[in-house]
Biopython code that builds the backbone (N, CA, C, O; Angstrom):
import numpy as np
from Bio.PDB.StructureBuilder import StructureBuilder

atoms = [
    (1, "UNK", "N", (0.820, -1.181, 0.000)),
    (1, "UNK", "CA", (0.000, 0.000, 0.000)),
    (1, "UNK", "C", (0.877, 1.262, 0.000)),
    (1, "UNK", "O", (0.653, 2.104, -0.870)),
    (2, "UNK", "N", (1.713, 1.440, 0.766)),
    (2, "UNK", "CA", (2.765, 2.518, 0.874)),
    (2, "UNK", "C", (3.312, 2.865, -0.272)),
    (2, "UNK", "O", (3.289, 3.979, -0.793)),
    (3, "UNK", "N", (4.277, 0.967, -1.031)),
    (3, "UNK", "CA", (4.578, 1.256, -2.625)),
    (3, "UNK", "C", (3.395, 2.250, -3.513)),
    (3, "UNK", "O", (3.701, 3.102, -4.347)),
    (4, "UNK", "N", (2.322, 1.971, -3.187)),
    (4, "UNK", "CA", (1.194, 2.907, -4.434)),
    (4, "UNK", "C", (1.318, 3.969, -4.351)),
    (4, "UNK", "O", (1.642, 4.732, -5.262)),
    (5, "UNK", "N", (1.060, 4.269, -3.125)),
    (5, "UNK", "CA", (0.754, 5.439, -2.644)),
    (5, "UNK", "C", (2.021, 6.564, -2.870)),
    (5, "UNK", "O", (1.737, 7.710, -3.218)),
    (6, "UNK", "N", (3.675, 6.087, -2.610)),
    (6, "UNK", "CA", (4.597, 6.369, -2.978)),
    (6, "UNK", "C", (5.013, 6.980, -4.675)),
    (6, "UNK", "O", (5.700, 7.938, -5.027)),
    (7, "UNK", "N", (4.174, 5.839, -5.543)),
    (7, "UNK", "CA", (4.681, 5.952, -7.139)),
    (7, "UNK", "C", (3.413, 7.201, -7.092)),
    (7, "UNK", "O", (3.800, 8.361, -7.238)),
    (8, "UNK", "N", (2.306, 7.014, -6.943)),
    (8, "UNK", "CA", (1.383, 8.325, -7.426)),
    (8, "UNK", "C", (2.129, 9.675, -6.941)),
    (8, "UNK", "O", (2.420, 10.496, -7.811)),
    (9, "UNK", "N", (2.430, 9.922, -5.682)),
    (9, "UNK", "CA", (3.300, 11.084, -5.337)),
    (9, "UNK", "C", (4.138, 11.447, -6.235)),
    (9, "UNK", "O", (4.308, 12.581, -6.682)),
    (10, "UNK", "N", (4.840, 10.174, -6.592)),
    (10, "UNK", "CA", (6.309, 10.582, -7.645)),
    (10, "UNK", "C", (5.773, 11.186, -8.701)),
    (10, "UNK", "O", (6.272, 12.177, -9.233)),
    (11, "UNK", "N", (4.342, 10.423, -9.203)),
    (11, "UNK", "CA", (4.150, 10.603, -11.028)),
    (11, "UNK", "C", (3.197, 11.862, -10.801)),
    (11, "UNK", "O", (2.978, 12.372, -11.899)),
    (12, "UNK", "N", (2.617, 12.480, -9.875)),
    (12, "UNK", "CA", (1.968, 13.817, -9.516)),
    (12, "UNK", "C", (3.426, 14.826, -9.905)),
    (12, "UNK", "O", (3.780, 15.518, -10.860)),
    (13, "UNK", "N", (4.016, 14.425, -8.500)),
    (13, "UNK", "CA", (4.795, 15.834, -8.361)),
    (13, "UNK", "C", (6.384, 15.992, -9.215)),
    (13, "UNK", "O", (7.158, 16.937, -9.364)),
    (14, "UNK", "N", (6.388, 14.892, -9.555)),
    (14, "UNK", "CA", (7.978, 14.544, -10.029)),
    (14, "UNK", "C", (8.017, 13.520, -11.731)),
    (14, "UNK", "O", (8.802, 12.651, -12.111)),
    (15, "UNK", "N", (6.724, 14.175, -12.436)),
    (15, "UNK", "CA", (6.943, 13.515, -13.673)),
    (15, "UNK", "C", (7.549, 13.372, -14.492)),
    (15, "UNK", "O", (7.710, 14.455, -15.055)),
    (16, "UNK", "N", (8.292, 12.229, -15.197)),
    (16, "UNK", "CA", (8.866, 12.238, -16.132)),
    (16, "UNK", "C", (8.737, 12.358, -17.107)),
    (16, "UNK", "O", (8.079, 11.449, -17.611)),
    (17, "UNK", "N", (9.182, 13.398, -18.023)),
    (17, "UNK", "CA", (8.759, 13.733, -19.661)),
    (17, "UNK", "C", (9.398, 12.653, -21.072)),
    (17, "UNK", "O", (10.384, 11.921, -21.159)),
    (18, "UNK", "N", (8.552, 12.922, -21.801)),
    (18, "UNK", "CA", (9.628, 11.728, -23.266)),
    (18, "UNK", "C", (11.074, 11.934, -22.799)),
    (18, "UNK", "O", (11.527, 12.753, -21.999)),
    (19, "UNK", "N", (11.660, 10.998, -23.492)),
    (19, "UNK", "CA", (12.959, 11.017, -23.830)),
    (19, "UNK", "C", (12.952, 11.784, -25.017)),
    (19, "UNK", "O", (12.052, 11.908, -25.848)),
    (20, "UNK", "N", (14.582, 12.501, -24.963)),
    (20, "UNK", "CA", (15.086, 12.933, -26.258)),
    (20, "UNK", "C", (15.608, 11.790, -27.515)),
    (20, "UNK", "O", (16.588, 11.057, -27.384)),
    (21, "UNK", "N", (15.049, 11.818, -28.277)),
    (21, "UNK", "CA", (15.454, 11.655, -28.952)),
    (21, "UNK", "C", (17.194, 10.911, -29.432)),
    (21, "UNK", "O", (17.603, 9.768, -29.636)),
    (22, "UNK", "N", (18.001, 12.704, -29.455)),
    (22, "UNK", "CA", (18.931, 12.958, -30.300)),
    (22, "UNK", "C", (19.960, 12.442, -28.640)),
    (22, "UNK", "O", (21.143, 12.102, -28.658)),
    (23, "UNK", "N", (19.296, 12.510, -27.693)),
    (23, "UNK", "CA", (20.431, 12.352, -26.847)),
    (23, "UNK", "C", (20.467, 11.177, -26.804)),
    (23, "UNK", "O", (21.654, 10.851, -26.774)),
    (24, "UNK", "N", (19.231, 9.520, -26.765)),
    (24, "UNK", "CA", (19.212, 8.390, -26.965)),
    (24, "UNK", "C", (20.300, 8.017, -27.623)),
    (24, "UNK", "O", (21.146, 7.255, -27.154)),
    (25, "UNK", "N", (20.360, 8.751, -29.230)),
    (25, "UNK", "CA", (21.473, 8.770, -30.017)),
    (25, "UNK", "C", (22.739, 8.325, -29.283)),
    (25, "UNK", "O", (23.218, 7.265, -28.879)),
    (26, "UNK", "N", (23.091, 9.752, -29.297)),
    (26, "UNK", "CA", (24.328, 10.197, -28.666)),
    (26, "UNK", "C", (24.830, 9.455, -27.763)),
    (26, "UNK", "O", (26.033, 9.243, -27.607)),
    (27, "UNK", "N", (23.656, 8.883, -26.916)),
    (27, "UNK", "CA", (24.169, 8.532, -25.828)),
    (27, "UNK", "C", (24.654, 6.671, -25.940)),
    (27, "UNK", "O", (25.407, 5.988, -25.246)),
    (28, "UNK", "N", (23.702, 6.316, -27.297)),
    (28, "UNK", "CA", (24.583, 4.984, -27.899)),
    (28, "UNK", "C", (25.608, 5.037, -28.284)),
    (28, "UNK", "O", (26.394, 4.176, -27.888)),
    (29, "UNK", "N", (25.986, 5.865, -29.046)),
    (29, "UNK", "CA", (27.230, 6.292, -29.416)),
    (29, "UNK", "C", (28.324, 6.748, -28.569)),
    (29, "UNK", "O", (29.490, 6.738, -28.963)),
    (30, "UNK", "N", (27.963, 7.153, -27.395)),
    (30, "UNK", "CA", (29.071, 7.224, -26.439)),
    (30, "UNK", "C", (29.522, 5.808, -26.026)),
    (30, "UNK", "O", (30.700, 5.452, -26.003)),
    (31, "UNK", "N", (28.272, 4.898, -25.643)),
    (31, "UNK", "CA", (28.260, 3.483, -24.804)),
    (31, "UNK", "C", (29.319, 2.375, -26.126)),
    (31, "UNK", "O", (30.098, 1.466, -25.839)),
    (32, "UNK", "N", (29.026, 2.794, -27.258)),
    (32, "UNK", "CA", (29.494, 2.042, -28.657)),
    (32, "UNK", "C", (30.744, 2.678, -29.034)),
    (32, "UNK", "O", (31.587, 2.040, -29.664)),
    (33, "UNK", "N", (30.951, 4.042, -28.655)),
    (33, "UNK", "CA", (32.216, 4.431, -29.177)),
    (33, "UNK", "C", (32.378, 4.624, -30.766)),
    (33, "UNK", "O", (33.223, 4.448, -31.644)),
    (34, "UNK", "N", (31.161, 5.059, -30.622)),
    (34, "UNK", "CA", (30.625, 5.386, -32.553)),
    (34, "UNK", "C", (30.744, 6.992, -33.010)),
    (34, "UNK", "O", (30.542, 7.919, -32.225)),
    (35, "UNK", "N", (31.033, 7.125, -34.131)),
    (35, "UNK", "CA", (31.379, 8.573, -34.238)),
    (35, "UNK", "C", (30.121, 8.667, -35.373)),
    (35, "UNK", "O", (29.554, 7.609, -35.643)),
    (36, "UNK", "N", (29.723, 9.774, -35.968)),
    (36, "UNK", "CA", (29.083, 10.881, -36.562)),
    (36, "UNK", "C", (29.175, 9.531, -38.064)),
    (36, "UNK", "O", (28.139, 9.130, -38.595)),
    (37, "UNK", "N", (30.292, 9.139, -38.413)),
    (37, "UNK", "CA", (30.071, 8.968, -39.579)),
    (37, "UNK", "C", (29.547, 7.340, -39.568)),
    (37, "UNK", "O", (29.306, 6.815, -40.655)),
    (38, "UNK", "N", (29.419, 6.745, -38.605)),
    (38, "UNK", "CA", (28.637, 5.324, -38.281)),
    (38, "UNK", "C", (27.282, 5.023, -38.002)),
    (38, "UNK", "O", (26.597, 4.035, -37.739)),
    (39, "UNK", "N", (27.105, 6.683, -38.212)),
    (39, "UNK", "CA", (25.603, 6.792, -38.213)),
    (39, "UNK", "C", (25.008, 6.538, -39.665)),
    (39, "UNK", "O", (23.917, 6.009, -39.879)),
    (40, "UNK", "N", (25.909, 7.004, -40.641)),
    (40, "UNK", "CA", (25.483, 7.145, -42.074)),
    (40, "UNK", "C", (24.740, 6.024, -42.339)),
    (40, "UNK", "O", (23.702, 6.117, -42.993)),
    (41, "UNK", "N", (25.242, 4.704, -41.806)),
    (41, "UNK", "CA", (24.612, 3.209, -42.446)),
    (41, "UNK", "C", (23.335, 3.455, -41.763)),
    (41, "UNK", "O", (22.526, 2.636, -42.199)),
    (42, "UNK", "N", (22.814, 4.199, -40.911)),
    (42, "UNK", "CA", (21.117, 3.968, -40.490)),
    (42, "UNK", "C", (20.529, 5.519, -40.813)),
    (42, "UNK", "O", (19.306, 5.552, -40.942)),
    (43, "UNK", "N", (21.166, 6.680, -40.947)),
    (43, "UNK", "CA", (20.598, 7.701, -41.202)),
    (43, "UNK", "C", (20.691, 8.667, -42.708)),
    (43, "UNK", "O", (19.919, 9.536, -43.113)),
    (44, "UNK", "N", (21.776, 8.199, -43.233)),
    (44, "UNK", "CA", (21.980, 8.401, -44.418)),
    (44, "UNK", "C", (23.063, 9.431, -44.738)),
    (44, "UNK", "O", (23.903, 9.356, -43.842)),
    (45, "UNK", "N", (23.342, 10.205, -45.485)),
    (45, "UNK", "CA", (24.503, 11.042, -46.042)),
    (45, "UNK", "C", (24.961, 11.991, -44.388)),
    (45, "UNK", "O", (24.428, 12.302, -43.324)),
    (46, "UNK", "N", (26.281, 12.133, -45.099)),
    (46, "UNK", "CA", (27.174, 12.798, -43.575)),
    (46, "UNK", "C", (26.398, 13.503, -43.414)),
    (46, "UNK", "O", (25.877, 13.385, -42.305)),
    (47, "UNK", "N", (25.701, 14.867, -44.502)),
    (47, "UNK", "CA", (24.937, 15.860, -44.175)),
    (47, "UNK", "C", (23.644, 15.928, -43.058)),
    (47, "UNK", "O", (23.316, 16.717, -42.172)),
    (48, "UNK", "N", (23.002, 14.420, -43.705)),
    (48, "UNK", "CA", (21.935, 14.419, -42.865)),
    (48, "UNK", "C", (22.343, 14.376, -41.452)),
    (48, "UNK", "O", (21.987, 15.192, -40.602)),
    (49, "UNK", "N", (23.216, 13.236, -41.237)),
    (49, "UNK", "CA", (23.544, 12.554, -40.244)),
    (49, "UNK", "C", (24.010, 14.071, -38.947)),
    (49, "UNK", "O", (23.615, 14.221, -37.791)),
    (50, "UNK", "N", (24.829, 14.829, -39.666)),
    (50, "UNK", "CA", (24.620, 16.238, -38.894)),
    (50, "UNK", "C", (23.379, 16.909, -38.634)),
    (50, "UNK", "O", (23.112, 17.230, -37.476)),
    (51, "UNK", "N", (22.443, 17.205, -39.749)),
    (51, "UNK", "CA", (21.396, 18.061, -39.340)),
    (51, "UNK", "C", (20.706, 17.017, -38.331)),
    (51, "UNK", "O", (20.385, 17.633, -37.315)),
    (52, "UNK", "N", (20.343, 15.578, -38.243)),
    (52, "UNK", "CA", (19.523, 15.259, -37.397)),
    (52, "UNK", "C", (20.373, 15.677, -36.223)),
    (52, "UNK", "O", (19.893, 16.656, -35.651)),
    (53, "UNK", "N", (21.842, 15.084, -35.530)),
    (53, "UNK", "CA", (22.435, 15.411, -34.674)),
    (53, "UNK", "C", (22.324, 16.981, -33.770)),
    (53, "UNK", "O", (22.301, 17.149, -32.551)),
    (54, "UNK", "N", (22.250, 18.350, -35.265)),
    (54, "UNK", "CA", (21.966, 19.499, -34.741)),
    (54, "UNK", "C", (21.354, 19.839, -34.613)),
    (54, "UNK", "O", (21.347, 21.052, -34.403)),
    (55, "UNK", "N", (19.763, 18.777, -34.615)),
    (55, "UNK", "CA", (18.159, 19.221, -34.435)),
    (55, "UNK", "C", (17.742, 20.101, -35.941)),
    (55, "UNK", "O", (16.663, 20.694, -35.920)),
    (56, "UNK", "N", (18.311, 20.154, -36.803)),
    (56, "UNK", "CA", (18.069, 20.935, -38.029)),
    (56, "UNK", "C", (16.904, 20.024, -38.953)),
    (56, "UNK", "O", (16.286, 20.454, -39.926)),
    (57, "UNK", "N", (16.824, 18.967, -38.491)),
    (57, "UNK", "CA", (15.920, 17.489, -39.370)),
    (57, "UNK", "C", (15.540, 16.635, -38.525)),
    (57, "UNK", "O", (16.351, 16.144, -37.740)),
    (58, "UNK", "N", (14.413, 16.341, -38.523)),
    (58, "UNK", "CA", (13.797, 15.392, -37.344)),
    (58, "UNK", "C", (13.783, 13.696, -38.425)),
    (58, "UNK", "O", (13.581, 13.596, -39.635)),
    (59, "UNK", "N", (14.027, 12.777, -37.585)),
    (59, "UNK", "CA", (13.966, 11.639, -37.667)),
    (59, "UNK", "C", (12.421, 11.324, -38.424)),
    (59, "UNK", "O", (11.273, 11.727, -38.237)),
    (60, "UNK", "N", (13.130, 10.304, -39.446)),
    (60, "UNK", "CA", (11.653, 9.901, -40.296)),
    (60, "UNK", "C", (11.742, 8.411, -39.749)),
    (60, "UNK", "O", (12.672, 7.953, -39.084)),
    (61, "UNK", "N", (10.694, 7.802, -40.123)),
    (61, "UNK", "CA", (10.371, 6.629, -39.880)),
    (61, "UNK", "C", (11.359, 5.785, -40.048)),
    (61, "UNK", "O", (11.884, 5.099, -39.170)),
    (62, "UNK", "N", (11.697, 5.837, -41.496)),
    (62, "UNK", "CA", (12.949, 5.088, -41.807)),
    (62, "UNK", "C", (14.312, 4.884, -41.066)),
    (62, "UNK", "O", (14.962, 3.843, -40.981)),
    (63, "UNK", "N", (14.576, 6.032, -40.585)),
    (63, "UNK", "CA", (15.746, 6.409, -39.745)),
    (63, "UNK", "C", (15.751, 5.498, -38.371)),
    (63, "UNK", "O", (16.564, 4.689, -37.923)),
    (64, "UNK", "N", (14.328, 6.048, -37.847)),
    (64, "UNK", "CA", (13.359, 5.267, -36.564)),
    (64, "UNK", "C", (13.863, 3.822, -36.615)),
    (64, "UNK", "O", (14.707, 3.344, -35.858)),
    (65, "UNK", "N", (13.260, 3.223, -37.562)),
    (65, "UNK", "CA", (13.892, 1.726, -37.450)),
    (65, "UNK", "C", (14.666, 1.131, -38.141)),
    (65, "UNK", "O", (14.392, -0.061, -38.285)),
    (66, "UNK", "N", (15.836, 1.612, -38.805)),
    (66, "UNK", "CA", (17.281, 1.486, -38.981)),
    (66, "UNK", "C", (18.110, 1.637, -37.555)),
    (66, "UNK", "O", (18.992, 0.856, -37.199)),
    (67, "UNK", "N", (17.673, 2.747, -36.836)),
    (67, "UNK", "CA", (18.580, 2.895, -35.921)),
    (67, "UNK", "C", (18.435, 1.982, -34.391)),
    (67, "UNK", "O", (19.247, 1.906, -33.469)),
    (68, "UNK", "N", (16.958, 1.295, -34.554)),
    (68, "UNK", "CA", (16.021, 0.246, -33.873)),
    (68, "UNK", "C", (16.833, -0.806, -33.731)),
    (68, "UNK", "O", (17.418, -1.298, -32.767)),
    (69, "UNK", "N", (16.738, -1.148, -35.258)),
    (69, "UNK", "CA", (17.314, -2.829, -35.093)),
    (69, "UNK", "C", (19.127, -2.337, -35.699)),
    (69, "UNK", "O", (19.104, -3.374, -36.361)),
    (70, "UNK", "N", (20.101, -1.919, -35.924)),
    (70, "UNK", "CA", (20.965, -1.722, -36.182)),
    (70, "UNK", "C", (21.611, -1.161, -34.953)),
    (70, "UNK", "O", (22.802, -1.471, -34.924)),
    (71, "UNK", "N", (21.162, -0.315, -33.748)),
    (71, "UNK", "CA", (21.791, -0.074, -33.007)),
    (71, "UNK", "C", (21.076, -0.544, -31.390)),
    (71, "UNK", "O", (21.616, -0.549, -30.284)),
    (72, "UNK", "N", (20.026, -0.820, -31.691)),
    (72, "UNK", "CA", (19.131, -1.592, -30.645)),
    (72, "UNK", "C", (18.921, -0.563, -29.706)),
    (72, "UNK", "O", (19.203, -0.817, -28.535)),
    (73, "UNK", "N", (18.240, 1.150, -30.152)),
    (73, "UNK", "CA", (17.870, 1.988, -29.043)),
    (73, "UNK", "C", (16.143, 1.578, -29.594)),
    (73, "UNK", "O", (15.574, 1.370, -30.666)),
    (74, "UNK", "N", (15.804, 1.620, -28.209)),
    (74, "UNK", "CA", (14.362, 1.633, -28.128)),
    (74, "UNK", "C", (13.445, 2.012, -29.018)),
    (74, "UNK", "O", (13.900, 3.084, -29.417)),
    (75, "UNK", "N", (12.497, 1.832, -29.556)),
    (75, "UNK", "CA", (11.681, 2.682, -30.262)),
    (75, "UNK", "C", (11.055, 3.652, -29.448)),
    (75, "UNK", "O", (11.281, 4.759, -29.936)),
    (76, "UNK", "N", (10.210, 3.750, -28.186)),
    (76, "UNK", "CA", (9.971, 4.613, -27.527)),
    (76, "UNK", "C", (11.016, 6.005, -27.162)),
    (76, "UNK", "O", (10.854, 7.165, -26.785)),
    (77, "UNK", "N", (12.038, 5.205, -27.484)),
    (77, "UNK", "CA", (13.172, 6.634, -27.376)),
    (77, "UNK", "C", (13.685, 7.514, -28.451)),
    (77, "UNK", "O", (14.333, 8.558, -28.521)),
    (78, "UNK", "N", (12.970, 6.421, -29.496)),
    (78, "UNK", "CA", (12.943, 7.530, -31.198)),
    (78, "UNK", "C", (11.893, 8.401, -31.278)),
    (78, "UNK", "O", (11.934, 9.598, -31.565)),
    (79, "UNK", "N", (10.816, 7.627, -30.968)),
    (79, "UNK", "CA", (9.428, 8.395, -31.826)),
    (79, "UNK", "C", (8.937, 9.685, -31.043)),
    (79, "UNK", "O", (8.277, 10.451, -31.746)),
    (80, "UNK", "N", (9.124, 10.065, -29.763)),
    (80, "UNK", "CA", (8.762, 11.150, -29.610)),
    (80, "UNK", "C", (9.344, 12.436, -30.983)),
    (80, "UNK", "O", (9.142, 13.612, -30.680)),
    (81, "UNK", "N", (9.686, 12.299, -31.696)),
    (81, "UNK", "CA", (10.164, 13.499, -32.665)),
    (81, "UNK", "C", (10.219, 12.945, -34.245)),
    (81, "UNK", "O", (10.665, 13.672, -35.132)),
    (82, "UNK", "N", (9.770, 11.713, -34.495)),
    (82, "UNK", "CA", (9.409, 11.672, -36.085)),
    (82, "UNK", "C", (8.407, 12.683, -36.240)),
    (82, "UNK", "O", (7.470, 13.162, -35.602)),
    (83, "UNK", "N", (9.208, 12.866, -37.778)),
    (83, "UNK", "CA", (8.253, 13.297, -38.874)),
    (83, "UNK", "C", (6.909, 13.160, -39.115)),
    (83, "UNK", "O", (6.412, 13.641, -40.133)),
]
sb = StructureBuilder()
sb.init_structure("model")
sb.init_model(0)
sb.init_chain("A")
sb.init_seg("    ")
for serial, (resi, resn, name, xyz) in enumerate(atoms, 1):
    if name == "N":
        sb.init_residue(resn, " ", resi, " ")
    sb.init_atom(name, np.array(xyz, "f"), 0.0, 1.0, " ", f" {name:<3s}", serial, name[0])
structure = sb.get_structure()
């Protein structure tokens, strides 16, 4: 009873918002030791692969699940920001 009563307090006063996106990214790429241009095989030309990185281009579907099953980040941690 305490546990319930505990998580509603948390999810009232202390909610957690989506995940980012671009930091999910990033933040595989730190754990993988992947640079900018190892993105190309799931996001496409260097160019893009920057503008999504600099928020200049939001993630399309395609991108979404290339980077799903190729780098194994969540889908819930992509889709807040598709296209």
């Amino acid at each position: 009873m305490l546990s319930i009563l505990i998580e509603k307090y948390e999810d009232k006063h202390f909610p957690i918002g989506p995940s980012d996106p671009i930091e999910a990214i990033k933040f595989r790429m730190e754990q993988q030791g992947l640079t900018p241009r190892d993105l190309e095989a799931y996001i496409g030309s260097s160019g893009r692969v920057s503008e999504v990185l600099n928020r200049k281009r939001k993630l399309s579907l395609r991108m979404i699940k290339n980077l799903h099953e190729g780098l194994r980040i969540p889908y819930e941690s992509l889709m807040s920001q598709a296209a």
